[in-house]
N, C-alpha and C positions, 0 to 999 in steps of 0.2 A: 700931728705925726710925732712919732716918742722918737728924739734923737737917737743916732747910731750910738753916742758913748752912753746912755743910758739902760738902750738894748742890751751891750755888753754888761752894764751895771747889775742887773738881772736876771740875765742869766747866770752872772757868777755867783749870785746871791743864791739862786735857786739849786745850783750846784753845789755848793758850800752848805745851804739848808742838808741837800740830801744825801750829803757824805755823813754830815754831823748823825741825821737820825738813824744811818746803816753804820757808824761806830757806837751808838748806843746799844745796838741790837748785842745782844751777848753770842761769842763767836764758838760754837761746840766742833772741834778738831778730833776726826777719829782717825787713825795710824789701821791701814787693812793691807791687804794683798788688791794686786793687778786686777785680777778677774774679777775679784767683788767691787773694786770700784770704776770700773770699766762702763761704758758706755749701755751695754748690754747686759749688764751685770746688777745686782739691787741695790747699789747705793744711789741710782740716779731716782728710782721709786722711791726709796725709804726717806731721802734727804727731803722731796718733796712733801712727802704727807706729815714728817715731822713739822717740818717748819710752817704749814698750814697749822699749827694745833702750839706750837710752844713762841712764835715772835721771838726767831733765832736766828742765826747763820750757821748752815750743819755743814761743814767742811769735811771731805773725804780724802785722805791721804794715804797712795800708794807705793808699796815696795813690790819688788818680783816677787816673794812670799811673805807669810807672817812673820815665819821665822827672822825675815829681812828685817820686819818691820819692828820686832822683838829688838832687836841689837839697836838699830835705830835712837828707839827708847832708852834702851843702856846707854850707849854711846852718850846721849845730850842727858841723863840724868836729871835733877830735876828742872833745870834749862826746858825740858823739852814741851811741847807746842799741844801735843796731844794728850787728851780730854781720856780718851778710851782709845783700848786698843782692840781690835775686832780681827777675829779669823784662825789665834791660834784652836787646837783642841786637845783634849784629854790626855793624849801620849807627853805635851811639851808645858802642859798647864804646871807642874809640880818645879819644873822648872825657872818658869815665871814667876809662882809664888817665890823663889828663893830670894830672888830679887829685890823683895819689900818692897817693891815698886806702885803697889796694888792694894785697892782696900774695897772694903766687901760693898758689893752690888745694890744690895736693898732692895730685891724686888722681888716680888710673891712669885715662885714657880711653882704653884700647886694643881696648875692647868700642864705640866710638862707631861710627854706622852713618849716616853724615849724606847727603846727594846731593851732586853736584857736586865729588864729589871730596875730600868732606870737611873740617872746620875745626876749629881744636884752639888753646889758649892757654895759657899757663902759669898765668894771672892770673882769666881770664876765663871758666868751666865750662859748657859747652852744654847743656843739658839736654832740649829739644824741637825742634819745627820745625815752621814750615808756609808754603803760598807765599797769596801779597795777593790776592783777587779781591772781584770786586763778589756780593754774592748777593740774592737776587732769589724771590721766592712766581711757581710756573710755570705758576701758575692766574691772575695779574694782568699775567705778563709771559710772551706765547705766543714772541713773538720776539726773544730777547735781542740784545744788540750782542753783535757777536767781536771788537773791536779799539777802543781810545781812538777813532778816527777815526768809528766806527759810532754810538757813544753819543755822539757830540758832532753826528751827524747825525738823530739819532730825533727824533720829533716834538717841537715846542715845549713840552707839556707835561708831557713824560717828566726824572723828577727824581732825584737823587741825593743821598745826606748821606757826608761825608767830617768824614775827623779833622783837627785841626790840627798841622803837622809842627813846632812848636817844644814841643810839650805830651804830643804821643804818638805813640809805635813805627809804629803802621800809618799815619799822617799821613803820617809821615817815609819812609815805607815806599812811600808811594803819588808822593812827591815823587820817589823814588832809581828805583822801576818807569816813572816817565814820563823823567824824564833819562838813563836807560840803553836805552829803545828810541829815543827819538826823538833824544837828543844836541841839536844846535844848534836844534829843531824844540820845544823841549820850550817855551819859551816859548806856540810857537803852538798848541800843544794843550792849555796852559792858559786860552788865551783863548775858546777854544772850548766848554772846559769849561765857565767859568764862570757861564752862564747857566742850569746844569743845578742845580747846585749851590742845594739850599735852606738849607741852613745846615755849618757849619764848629763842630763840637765836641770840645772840650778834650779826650777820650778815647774807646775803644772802647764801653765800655759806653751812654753818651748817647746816640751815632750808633746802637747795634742796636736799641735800645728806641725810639726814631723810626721807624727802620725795621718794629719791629712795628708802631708804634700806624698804618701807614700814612702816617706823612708825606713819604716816600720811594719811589720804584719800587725802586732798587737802594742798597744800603747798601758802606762799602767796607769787608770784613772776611775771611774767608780761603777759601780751597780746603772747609777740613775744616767749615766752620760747619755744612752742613746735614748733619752726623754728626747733630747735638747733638738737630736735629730730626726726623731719622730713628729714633733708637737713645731717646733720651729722650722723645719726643712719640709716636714712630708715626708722625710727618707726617712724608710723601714729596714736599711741593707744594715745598720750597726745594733751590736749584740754585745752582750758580758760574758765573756766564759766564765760558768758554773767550774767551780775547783771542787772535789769530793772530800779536801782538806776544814773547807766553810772558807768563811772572810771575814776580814777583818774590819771592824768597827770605826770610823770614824764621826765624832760628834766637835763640832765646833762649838768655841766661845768666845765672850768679852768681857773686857775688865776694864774697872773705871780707875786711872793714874792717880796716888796719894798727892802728887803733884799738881792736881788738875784745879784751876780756878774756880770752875763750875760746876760741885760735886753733886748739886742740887739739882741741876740740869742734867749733867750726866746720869745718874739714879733716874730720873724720868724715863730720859731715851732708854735704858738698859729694860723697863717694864713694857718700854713701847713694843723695844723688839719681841715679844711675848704675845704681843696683839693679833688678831687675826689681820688684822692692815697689813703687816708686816708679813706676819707666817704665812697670808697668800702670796705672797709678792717672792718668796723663797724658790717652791717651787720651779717657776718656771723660767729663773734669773739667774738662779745658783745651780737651779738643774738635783735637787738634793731634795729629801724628806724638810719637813718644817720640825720642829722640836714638839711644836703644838698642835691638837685636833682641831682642826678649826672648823666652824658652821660648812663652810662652800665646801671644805673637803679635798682631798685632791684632782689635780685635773688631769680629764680623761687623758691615756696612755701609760701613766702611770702604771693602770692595772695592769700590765702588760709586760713589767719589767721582772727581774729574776731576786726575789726574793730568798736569801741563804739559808740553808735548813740549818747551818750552826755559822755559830755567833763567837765572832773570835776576840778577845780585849783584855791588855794587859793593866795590870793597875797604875798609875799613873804614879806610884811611890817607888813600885818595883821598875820602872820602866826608866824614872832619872837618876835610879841606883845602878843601870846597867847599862842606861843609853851610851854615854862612853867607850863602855870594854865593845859593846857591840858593833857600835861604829867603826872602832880601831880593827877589830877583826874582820867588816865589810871592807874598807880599804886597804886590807893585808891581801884579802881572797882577790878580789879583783885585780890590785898589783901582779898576783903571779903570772 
């Protein structure tokens, strides 16, 4: 019989062995938003299939938006912990470059399959896409609006929750869809908005969960949302109102930190996301287009959703030459 101080002996040995070989493992920290690394969400798929294939520890790290997760990064400069950062897109990418924070990706996108003719960065990695719509339960809303003009016309007590554009992607997403249809008009279609509007929250996830619990007619979230409750739930009641104005573009991306230990590691994971492993794993987790055409394809329901006949997307140069003035004037209009 093996002594009790002995037993003890051995196990702390065998504890200590396997702390030792999980700090040798190299530790890959990505900085995202709530929803992608949520439970439900594809960081719990992606982290696994990497780390089957690279003998790593892929760490996901969340803020309530990217944008959060942006400042985050700023804030601890190069102090900070994360490897890559994952989730901003195109409208706040030019921004992030100003930063120097960031250095080029290394990975072949020559598999990318985006709309509009496509979009590519040396620094910047696209990984998914989808375009901005309001959605909406078709069993509480028989008549949707087709255009800002219509939903600023609906009954009095017809309501909306939107993001806020200094805090998050589709905020700012929904600021860049009203200043590219209407142009010098955009002012006055926020004024019109504004009494629709029951509250203004800091990210995607607060504005949808409002919208379930009811406190909203229409929520402002994407094309592809009522995938999630079609293919996930079986519920067919959620819809996108089609605008006659089109919609606006969003494509996400990641970028790997000049600060980052692991830039060799990072640059793999950045090609991984590329992978069909991956870009199946988008669809039905992010609820969004994949960036890439992949073998399986999309899955069924998809077919089903509202494809925009116009394609709305400002340049990401002209977008952090004006995001400011624009902003300032979204918080004037609403003030009144």
């Amino acid at each position: 019989m093996v002594p009790q101080i002995l037993r003890y002996a051995l196990a702390a040995a065998l504890v200590a062995t396997s702390s030792s070989y999980a700090q040798d493992k190299p530790v890959l920290t990505i900085f995202t938003y709530d929803a992608f690394a949520a439970d439900w969400g594809p960081a719990p798929g992606i982290e696994k299939a990497f780390e089957e294939q690279c003998d790593c520890d892929v760490q996901f790290i969340a803020a309530d938006s990217s944008i959060g997760a942006l400042r985050k990064i700023q804030l601890e400069g190069a102090q900070t912990k994360a490897d890559i950062l994952l989730g901003l897109d195109t409208n706040i990418a030019e921004a992030a470059r100003e930063t120097n924070l960031f250095v080029e990706h290394g990975a072949d996108t020559s598999n990318l399959a985006l709309p509009t003719g496509g979009w590519s960065d040396t620094t910047f990695l696209p990984f998914d896409y989808s375009y901005f719509a309001f959605v909406y339960n078709k069993e509480k809303v028989t008549d949707a609006p087709n255009s800002f003009e219509a939903l600023i016309n609906t009954p009095e007590e017809f309501k909306i929750v939107i993001q806020d554009p200094r805090s998050s992607t589709p905020g700012l997403g929904l600021l860049l869809w009203i200043q590219q249809a209407y142009g010098d008009r955009a002012q006055e279609i926020w004024r019109g908005l504004a009494p629709k509007i029951v509250t203004v929250t800091k990210g995607w996830s607060d504005a949808y969960g409002l919208f379930l619990k009811d406190e909203a007619d229409m929520v402002l979230s994407y094309t592809t949302s009522p995938a999630y409750h079609l293919i996930a739930e079986e519920d067919s009641r959620f819809a996108s109102a089609q605008f006659k104005e089109g919609h606006y573009l969003q494509i996400e991306v990641a970028a790997i930190l000049e600060s980052s230990k692991n830039k060799d590691l990072a640059k793999d994971f950045m090609q991984f996301m590329l992978s069909d492993t991956v870009q199946d794993i988008i669809p039905t987790t992010n609820w969004v287009y994949p960036a890439t055409t992949t073998e399986a394809g999309l899955p069924e329901g998809f077919n089903t959703l509202h494809l925009p006949e116009t394609t709305l997307l400002i340049d990401g140069i002209e977008v952090e030459k004006n995001r400011k003035a624009w902003i300032d004037q979204w918080v004037e209009t609403l003030a009144q």
